[in-house]
N, C-alpha and C positions, 0 to 999 in steps of 0.2 A: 504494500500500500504506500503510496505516498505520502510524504507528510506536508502540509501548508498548513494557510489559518485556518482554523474553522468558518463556514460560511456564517454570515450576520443571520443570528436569525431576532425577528422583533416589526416592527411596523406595525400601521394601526389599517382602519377597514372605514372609508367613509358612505358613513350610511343617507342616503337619499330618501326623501318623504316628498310624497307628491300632496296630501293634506293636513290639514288642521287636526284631524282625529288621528291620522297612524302617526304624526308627530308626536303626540300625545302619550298613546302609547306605547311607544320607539321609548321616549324618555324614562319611563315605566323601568322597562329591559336593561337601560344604560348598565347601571350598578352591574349585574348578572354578569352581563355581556365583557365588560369588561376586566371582572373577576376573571372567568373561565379564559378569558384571552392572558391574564398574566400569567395563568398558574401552569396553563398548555407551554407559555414562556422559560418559565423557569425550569419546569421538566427538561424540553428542550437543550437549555442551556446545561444541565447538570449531564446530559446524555454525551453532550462533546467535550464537556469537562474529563468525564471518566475515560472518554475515547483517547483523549491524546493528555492526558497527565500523567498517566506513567511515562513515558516518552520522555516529555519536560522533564520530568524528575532524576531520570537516568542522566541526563545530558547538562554541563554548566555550561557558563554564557558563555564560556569559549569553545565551546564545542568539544568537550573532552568525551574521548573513546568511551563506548560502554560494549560488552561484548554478552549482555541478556539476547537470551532468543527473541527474534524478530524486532529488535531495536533497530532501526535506522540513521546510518550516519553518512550525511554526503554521499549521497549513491551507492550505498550495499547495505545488506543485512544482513545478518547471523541467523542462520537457519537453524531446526532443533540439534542437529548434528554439529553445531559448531560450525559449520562450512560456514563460509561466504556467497551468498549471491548477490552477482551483477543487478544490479536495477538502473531506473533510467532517472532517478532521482538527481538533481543539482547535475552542473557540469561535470566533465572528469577533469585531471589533471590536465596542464597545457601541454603541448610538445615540447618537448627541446633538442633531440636529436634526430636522427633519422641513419638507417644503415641500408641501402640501395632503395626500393621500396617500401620500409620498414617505419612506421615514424615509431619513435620513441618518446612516452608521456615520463612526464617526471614521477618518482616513486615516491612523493611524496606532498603535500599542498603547498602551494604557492604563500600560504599562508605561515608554515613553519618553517618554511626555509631559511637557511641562516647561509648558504655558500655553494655554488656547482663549482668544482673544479675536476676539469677534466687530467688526465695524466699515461702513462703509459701504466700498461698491465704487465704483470709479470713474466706470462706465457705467448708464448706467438702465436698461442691457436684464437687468443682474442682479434677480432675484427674492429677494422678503425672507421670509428662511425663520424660522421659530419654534425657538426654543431647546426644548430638553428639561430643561434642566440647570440646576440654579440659581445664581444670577448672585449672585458678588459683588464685595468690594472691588476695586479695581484701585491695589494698594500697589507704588511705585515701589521699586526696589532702594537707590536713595536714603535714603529710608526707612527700611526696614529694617537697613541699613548703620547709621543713626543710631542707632536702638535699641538694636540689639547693642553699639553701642559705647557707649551711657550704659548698657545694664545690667554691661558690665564695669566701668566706671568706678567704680558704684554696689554693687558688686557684689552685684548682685540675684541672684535665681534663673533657670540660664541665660545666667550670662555666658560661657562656654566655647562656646555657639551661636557658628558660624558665619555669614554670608550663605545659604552654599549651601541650609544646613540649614533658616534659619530659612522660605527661599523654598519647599523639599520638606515643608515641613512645612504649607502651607497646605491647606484642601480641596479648591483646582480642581486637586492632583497625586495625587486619588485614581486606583485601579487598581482597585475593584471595580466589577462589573454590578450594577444590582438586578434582582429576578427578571423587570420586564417588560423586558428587555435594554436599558434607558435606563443610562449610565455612573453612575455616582454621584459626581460631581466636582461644580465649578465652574466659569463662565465668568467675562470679564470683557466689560467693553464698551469700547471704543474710536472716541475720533472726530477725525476729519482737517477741519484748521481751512477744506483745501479743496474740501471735498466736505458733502454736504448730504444731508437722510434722517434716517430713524434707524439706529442701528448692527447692521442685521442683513440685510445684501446681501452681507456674505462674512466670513469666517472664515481666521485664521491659527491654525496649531494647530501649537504648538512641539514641536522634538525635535533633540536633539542630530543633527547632519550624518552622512548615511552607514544612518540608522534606518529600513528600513524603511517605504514607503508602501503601502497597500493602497485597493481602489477603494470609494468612500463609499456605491456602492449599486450595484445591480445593471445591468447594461445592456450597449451593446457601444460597442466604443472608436472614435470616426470616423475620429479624427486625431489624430496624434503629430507633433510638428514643432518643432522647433528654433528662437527667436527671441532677439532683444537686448533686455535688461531695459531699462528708462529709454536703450536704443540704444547700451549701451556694454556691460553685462554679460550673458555666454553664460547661457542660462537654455531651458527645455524645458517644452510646454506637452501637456499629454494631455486629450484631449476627450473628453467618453463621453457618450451619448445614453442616459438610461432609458429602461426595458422601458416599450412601449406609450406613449412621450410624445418623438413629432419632433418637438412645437415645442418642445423642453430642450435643453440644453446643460451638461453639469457638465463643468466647465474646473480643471484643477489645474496648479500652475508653483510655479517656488522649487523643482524635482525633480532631480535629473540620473539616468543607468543605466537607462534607458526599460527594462520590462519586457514591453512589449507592441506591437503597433503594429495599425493601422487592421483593422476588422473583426472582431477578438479581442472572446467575450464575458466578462465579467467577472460574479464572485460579489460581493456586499457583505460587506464588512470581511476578507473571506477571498484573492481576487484581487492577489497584491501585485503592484504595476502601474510600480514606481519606487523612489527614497531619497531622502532629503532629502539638499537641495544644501546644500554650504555658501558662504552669501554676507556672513557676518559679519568676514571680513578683506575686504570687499571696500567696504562701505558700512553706514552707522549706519543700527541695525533697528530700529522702534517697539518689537517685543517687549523690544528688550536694556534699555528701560529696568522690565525687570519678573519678568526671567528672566533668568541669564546667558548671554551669546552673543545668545541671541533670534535663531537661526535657526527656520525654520518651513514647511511649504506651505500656500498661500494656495487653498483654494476657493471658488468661487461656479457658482452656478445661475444659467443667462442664458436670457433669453426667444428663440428663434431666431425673426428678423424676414425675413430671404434665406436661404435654404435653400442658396444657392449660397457664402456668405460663412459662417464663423462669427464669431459676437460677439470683439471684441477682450477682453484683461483692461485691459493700461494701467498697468502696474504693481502692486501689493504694495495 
């Protein structure tokens, strides 16, 4: 079911008298009439009250996850089995990449976003997908820390800015779509002193721990399975094959609260398939020096070479 407002229910009934006697006794009825009309009212009102107050209840004004049966959030539901189904409920996620015909939704709302930066992946069987989105600075929190603290010093315009602020205040922490469903943000690029390419084999795409993942494109999910990050920290990888392409792989990790498991098919940007793990008390995150915290999940697109194997990730 969809969720919106409830319909207005209420209005009155203009009654017409053609003489002096049915006026008379029209006025008679008033009282009656009136009663049975509020009271049909309030029934009413209490019937859409009980319809969607649990709902309400489940959900704060920011919209925070609830995973009861049949609660609705941003386009999916939790079915008795705990699955996810796709519904057509609120937009889905914007695009931000694309891999030949392939678009790529972001895995997570526009609204929790804290950072895309694209980078090289660790293995070769990832495919190098093309941004949508335009690419800028990649300004260290370092940085910005500096700033703000000579413009207070100086006191410029803006010295009352924070960090947090002056990092939310950049363009890749936009939250609109343009109308060809491309994000309207920024990425950055990022590159690993041990790894080689150019920086567009995977994508980390920041969000506070606990927000929300949903699935990057359409397809159905192989494998859900549980592994050790760098062989020390719990970490959970979800694998999805796109519609009409076995030899793909889109692989996601840095998740925890699997929402799905093997078989399940998934909607793009609408499908929520997991939450961002938190791994920022656990180990120093490349995002953190660009975002605070610099938690994130890490996607990439792998070429499947053994049908019988899937491609590893290998870390972050």
């Amino acid at each position: 079911m969809s969720p919106g407002r409830p319909e207005r229910i209420g209005g009155s009934d203009e009654l017409r008298h053609r003489s002096v006697s049915t006026y008379g006794r029209s006025r008679r009825h008033i009282p009656w009439l009136v009663g049975l009309g509020l009271g049909l009212a309030a029934l009413a009102a209490f019937a859409v009250f009980s319809a969607t107050g649990s709902g309400s209840e489940a959900m704060s004004a920011a919209g925070a996850v609830v995973s009861a049966p049949g609660d609705v959030i941003a386009g999916w539901t939790s079915s008795e089995g705990g699955v996810p189904e796709a519904t057509d409920v609120g937009p889905p996620t914007p695009i931000f990449a694309s891999f030949e015909d392939i678009e790529l939704c972001l895995p997570v709302r526009p609204g929790d976003l804290t950072l895309v930066a694209f980078h090289q992946a660790a293995r070769e069987e990832a495919r190098h997908m093309v941004s949508l989105v335009g690419e800028t600075e990649a300004v260290k929190l370092c940085d910005v820390t500096s700033t703000v603290e000579a413009q207070g010093a100086t006191g410029a315009a803006g010295q009352t800015s924070t960090v947090e602020t002056a990092v939310s205040s950049r363009s890749m922490a936009a939250v609109d779509t343009r109308d060809d469903g491309v994000w309207s943000g920024s990425a950055i690029c990022l590159y690993r002193s041990n790894r080689y390419g150019p920086a567009d084999s995977a994508a980390d795409v920041g969000a506070p721990p606990g927000s929300p993942v949903f699935a990057p494109l359409n397809g159905t999910v192989i494998e859900v399975k549980p592994y050790l990050l760098y062989g020390k920290y719990d970490d959970v990888e979800i694998h999805i094959q796109p519609d009409g392409r076995d030899d793909l792989d889109l692989v996601l990790i840095h998740i925890s609260d699997p929402q799905v498991e093997a078989g399940d098919e998934v909607v793009a940007g609408r499908t929520r398939i997991a939450s961002v793990r938190k791994l920022s008390d656990l180990m120093d995150l490349q995002l953190a020096e660009y975002t605070p915290g610099g938690d994130h999940c890490h996607m990439q697109l792998n070429l499947v070479v053994d049908e019988e194997e899937l491609p590893a990730v290998e870390g972050s």
